[in-house]
N, C-alpha and C positions, 0 to 999 in steps of 0.2 A: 070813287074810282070805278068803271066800267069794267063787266064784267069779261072775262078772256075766254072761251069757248075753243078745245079742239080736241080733233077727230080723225081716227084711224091713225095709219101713219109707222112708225117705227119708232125707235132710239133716234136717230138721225132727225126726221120731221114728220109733222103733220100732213094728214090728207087735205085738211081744210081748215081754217083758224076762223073765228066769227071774232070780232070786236068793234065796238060803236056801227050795230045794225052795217059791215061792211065784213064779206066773206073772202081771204084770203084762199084761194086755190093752189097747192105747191104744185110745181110743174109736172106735170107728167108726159107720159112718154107710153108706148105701144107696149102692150102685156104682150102681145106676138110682134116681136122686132124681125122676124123672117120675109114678114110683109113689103111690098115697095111703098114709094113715098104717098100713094093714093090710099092705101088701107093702113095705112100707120096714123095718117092722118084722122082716116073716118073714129079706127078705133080712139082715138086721143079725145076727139069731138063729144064722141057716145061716153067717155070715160067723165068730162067734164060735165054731161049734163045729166049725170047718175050724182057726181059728187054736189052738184047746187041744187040738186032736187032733197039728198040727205040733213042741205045747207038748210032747207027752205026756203027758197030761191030756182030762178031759171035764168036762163039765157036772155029774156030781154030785158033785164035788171044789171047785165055786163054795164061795167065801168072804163076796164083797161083787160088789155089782150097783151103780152108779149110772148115771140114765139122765135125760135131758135132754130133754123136748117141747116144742116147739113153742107146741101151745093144750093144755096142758092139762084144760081143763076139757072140750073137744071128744074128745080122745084117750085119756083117764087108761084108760076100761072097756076099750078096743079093747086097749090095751096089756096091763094083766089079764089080760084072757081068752085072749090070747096068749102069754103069759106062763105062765100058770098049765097051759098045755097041753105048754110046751116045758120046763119046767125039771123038772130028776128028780126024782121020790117021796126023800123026805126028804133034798132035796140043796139045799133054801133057803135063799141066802149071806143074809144081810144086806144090806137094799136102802133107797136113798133114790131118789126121782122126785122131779123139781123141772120146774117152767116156766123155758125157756132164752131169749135171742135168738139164734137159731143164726146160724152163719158166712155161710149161703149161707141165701136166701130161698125156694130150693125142698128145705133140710135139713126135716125135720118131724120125727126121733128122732137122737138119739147114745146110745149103750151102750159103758160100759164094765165089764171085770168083773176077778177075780182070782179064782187059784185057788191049792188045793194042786195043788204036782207027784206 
């Protein structure tokens, strides 16, 4: 049986799960939720690639992205174009975006991702 690896986290969940050389990332969400959707974003980005660098891992080892907005009809471009600036040259996981009701009424993004180790 393969070994189960995790990290940080709470009672509730883990910051990051590692099993069969594939790193589970739990969603996160913006430590300053006062932010609008462009720095909620960045910080979530920077958040993620603190925790796959702990992982042993980066960004262009992404596998699957899902990512959860708030409005997205208002957010979808801003997300993109942030998006399309932080993720590595030919390191595009597989991605679904969907409109959420999030937890907290000042959440406006969640991101979660997986990678190879």
């Amino acid at each position: 049986m393969s070994e189960i690896i995790r990290s940080g986290g709470n009672q509730l969940m883990s910051d990051y799960v590692i099993h069969n050389q594939v790193v589970y990332v739990s969603g996160i969400v913006a430590a300053d939720k006062s932010g609008d959707i462009r720095e909620q974003i960045q910080d979530i980005l920077q958040e993620i690639d603190s925790r796959l660098a702990r992982a042993g891992t980066d960004k262009s080892k992404l596998l699957t992205a899902l990512i959860w907005l708030k409005d997205i009809e208002s957010d979808f471009s801003v997300l993109n174009e942030l998006w399309a600036e932080w993720v590595a040259p030919q390191g595009q996981p597989a991605r679904a975006t969907c409109q959420a009701l999030m937890a907290s009424p000042d959440v406006l993004v969640e991101i979660t991702v997986t990678a190879a180790v």
